[in-house]
MDAnalysis code that builds the backbone (N, CA, C; Angstrom):
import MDAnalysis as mda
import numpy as np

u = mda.Universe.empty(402, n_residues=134, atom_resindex=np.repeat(np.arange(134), 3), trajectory=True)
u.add_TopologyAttr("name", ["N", "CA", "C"] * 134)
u.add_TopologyAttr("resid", np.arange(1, 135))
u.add_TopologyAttr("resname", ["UNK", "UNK", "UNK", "UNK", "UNK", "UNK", "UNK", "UNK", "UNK", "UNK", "UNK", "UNK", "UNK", "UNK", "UNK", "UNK", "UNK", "UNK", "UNK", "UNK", "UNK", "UNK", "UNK", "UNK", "UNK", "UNK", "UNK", "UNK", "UNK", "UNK", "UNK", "UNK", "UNK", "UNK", "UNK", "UNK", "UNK", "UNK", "UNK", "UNK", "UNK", "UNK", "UNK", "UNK", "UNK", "UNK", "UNK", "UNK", "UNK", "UNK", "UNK", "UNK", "UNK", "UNK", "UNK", "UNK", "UNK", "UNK", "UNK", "UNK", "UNK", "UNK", "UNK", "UNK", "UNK", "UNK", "UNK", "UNK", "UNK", "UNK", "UNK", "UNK", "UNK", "UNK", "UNK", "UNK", "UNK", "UNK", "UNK", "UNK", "UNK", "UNK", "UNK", "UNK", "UNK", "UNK", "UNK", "UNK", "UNK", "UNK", "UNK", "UNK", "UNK", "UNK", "UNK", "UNK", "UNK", "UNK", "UNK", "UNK", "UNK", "UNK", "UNK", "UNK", "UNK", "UNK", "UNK", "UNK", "UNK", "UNK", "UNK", "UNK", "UNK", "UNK", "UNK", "UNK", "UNK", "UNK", "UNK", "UNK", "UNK", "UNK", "UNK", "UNK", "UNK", "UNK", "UNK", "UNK", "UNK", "UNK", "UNK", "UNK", "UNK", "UNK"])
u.atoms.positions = np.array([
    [6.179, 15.290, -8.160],
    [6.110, 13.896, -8.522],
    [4.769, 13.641, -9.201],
    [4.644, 12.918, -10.294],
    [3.284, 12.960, -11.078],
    [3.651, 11.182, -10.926],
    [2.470, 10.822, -10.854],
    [1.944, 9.350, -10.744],
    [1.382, 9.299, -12.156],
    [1.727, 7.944, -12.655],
    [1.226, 7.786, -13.784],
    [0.551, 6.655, -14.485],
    [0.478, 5.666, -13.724],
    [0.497, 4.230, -13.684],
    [0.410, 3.896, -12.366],
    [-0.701, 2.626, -11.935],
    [-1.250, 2.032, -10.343],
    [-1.600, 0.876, -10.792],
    [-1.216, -0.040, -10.571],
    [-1.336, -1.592, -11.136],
    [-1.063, -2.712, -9.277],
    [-2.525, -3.629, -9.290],
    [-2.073, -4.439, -8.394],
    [-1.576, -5.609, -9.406],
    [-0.523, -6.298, -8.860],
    [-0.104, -7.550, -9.322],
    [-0.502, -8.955, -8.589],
    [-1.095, -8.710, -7.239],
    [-1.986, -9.508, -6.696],
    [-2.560, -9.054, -5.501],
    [-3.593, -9.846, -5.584],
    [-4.477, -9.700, -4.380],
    [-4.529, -11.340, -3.490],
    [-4.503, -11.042, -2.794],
    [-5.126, -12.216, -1.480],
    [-5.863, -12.302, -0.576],
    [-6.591, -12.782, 0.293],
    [-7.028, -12.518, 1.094],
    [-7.527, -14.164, 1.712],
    [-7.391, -14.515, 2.922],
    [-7.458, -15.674, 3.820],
    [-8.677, -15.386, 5.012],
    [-9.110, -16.397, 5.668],
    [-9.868, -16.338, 6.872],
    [-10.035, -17.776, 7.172],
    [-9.935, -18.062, 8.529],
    [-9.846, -19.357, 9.285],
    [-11.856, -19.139, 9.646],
    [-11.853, -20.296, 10.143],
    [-13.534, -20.408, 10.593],
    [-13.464, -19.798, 11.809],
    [-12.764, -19.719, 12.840],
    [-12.905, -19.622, 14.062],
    [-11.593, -18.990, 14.355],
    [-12.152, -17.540, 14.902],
    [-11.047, -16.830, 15.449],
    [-11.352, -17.312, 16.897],
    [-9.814, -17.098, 17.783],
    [-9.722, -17.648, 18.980],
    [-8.927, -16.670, 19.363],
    [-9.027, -16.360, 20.419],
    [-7.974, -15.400, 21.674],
    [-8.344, -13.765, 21.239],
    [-7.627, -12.927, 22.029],
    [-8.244, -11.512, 21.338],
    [-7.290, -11.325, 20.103],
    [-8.508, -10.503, 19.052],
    [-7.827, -10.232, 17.695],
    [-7.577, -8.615, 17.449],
    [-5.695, -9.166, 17.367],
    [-5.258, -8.194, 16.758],
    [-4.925, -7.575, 14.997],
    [-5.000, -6.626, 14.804],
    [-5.110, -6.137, 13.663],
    [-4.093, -5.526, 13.454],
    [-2.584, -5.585, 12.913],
    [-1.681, -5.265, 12.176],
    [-1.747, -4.545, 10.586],
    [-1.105, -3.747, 9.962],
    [-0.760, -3.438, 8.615],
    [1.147, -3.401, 8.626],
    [1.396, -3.400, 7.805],
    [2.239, -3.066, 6.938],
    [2.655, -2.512, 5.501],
    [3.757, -1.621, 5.780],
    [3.793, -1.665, 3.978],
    [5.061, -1.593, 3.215],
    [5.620, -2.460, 2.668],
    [6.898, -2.695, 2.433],
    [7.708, -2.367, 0.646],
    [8.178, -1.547, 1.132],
    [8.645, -1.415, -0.694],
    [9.323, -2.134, -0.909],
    [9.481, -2.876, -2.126],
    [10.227, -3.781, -2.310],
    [10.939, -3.075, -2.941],
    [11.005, -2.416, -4.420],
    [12.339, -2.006, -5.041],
    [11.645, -0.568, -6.165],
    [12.667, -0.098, -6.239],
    [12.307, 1.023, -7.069],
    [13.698, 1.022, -7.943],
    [13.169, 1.093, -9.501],
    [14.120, 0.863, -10.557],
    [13.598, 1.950, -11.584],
    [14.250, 2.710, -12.797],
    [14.628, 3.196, -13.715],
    [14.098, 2.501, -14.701],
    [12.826, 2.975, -15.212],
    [12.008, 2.169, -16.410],
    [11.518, 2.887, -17.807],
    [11.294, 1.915, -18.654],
    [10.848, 2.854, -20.129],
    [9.351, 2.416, -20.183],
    [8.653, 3.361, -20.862],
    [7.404, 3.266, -21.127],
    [7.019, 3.100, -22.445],
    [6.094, 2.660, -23.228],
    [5.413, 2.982, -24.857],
    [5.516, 4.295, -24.985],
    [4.549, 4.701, -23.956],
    [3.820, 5.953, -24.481],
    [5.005, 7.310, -24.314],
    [6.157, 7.003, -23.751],
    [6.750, 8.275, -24.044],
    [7.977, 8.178, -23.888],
    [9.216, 9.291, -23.938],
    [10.398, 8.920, -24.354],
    [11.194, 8.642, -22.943],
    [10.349, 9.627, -21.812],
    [11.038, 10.303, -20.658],
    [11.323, 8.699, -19.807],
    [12.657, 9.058, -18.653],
    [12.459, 7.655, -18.262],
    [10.959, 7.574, -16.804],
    [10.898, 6.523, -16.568],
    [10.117, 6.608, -15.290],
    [10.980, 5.350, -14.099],
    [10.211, 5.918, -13.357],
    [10.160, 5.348, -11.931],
    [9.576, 3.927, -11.599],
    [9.899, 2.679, -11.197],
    [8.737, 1.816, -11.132],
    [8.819, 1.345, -9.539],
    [8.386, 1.194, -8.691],
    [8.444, 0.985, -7.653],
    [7.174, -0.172, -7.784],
    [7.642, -1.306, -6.841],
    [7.161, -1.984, -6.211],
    [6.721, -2.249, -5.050],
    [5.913, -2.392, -4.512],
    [5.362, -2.481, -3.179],
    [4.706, -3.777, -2.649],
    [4.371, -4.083, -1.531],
    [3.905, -4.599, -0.632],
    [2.784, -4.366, 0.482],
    [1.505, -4.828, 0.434],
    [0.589, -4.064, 1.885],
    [0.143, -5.541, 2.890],
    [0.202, -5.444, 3.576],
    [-0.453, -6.713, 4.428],
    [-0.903, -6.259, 5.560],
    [-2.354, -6.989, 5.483],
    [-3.359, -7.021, 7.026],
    [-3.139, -8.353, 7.494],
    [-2.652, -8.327, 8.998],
    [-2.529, -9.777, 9.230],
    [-3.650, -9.136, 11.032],
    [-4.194, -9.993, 10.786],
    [-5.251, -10.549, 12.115],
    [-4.506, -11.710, 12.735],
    [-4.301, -11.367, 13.959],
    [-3.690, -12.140, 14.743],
    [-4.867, -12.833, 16.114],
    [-4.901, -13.790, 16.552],
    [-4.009, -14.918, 17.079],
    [-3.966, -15.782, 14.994],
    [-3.234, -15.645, 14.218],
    [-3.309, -16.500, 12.723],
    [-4.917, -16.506, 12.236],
    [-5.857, -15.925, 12.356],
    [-6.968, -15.905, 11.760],
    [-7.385, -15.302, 10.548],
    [-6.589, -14.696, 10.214],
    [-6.854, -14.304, 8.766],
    [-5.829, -12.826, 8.011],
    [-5.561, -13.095, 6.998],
    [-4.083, -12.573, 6.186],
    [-4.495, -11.581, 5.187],
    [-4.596, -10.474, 4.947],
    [-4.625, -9.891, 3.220],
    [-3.724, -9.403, 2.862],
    [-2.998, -9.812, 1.588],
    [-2.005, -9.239, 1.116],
    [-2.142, -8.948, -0.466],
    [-1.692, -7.381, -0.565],
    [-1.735, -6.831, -2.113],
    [-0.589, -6.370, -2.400],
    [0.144, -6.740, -3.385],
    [1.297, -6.172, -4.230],
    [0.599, -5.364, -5.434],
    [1.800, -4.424, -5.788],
    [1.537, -3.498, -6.688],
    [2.668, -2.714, -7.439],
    [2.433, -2.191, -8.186],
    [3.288, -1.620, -8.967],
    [2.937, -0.034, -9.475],
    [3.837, 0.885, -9.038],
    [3.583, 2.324, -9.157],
    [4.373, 3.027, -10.396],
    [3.963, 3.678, -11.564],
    [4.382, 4.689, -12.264],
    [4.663, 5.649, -11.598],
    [6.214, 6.338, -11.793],
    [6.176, 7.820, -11.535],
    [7.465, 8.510, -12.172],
    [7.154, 10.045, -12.589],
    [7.905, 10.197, -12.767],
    [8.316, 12.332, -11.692],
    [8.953, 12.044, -10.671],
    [9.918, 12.828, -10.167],
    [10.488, 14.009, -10.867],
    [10.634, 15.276, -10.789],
    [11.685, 16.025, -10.998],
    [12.874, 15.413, -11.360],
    [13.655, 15.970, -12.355],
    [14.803, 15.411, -12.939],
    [16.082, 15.595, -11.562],
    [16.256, 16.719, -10.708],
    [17.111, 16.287, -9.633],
    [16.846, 14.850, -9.007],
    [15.693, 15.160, -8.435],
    [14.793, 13.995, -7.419],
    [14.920, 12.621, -7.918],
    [15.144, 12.598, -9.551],
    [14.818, 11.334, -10.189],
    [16.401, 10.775, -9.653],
    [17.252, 11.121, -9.667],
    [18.786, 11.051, -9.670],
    [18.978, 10.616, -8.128],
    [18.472, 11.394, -7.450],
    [18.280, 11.169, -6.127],
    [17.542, 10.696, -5.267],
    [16.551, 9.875, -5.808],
    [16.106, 8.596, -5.285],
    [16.741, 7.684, -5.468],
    [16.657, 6.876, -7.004],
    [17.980, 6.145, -7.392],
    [18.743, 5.731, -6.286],
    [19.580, 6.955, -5.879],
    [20.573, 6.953, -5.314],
    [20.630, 6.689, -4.016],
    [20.001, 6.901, -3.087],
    [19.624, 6.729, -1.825],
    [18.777, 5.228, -1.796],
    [18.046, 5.033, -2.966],
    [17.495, 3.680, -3.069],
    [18.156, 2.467, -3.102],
    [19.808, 2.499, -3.542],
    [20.766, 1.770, -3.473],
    [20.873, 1.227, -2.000],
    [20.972, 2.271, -0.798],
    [21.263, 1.818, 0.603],
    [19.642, 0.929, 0.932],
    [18.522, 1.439, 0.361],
    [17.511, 1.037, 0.672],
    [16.744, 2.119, 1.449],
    [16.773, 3.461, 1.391],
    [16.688, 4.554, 1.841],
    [15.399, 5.457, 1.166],
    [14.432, 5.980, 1.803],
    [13.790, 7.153, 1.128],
    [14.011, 8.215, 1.540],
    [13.918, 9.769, 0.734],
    [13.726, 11.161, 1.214],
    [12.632, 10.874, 1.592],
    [12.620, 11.742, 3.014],
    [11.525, 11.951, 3.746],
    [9.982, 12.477, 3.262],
    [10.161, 13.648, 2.068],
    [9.018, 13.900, 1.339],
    [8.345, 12.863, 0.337],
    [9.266, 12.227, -0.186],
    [9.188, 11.229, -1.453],
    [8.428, 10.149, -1.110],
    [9.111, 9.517, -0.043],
    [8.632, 8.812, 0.837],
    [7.387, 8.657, 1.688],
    [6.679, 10.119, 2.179],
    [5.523, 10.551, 2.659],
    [4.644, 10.593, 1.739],
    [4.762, 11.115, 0.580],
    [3.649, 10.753, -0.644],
    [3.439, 9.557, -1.179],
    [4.734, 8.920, -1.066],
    [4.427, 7.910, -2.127],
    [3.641, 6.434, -0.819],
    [3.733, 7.144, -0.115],
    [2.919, 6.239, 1.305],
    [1.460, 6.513, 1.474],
    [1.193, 7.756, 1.610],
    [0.026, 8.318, 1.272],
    [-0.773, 7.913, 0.502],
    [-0.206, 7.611, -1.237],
    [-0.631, 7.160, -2.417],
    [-1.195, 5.646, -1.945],
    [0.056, 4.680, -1.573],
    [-0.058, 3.420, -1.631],
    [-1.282, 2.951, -0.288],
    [-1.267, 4.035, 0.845],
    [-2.435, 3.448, 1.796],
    [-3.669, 3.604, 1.237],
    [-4.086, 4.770, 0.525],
    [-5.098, 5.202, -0.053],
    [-5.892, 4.108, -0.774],
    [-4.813, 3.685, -1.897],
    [-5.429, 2.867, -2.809],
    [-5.762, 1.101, -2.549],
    [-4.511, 1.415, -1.142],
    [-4.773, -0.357, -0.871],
    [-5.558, -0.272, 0.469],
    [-6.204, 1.063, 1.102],
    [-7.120, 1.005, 2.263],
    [-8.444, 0.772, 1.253],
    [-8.852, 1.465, 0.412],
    [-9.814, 1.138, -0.453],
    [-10.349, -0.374, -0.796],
    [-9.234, -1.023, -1.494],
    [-9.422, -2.414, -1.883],
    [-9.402, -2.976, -0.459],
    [-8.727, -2.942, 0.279],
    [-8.590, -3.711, 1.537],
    [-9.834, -4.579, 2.144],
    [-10.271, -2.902, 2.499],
    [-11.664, -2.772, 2.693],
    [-12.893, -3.208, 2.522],
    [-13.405, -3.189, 0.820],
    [-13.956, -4.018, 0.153],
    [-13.776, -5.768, 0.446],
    [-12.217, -5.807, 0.248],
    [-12.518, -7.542, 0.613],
    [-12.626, -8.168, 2.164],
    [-12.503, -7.030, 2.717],
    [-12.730, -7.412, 4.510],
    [-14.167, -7.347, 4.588],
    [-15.056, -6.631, 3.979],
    [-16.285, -6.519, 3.885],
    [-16.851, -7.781, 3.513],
    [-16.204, -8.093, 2.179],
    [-16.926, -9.430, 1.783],
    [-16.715, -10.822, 2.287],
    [-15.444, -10.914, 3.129],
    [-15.052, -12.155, 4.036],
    [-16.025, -12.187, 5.172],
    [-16.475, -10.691, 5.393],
    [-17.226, -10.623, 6.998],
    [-15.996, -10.274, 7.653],
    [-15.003, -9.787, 7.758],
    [-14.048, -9.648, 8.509],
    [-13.787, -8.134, 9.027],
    [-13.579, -8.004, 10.765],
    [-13.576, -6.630, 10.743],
    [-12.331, -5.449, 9.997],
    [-13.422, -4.809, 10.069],
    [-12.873, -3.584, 9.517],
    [-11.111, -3.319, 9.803],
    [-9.867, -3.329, 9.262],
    [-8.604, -2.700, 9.766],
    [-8.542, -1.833, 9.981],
    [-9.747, -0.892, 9.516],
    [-9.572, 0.970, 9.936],
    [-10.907, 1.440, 10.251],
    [-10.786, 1.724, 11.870],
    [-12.501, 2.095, 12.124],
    [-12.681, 3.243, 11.261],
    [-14.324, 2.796, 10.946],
    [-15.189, 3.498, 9.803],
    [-15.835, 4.671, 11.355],
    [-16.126, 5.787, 10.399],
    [-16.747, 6.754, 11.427],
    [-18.299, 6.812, 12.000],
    [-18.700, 6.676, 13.115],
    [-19.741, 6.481, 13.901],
    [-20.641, 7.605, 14.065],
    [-21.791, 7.208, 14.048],
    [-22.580, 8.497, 14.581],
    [-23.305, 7.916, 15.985],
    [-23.136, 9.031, 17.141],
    [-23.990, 8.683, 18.266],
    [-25.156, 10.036, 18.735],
    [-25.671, 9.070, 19.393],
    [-27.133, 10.204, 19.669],
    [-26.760, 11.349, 21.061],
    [-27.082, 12.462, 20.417],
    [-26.355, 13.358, 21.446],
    [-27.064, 13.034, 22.796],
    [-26.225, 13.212, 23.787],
    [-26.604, 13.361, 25.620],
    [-27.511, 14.396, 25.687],
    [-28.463, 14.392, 26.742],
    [-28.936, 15.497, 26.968],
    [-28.332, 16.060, 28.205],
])
């Protein structure tokens, strides 16, 4: 599978003044649709998948949500057979594992950045250093 194209179509991000009760930290990531697309730059068809990521902080204190849009183009079996399984609303298990991989990567990155700049904690502990015991 070659990626070829990574486009957000929006970003959001919310925060209340005052978090209250203990805060939980949720993700999600929701594909919305994957369709059969043409490009400028070349003849072959591609892949376009749409997606969904959301951090929701719970008791309602604060929301981020990024949509996006993925280029790809699959092996010519694979291409046939996503499609196809995409009809029920279905992924292959490999297809599916990368193209998840891809989408946490790029939206743990941005995420990140704007949780930083709200002041809001971190959704994915960052790694610690402690002073060894004697």
């Amino acid at each position: 599978m070659k990626i070829i194209g990574f486009n957000f179509t929006k970003i959001s991000i919310s925060k209340k003044e005052k978090q209250e009760g203990k805060l939980e930290v949720k993700q999600n990531i929701n594909i919305e649709d994957i369709i059969k697309d043409k490009i400028n730059i070349s003849d072959e068809d591609v892949l376009k998948v749409t997606f969904g990521f959301n951090v929701d902080y719970s008791p309602d204190f604060a929301n981020l949500e990024l949509k996006g849009v993925i280029l790809l183009i699959p092996g010519k079996e694979d291409f046939k057979k996503i499609l196809k399984e995409w009809k029920d609303k279905k992924m292959e298990g490999n297809f599916k594992i990368q193209l998840f991989n891809f989408i946490i990567h790029k939206c743990n990155l941005k995420a990140l950045t704007l949780e930083d700049e709200l002041g809001l904690p971190l959704h994915v502990p960052m790694p610690r250093l402690n002073p060894e015991k004697e």
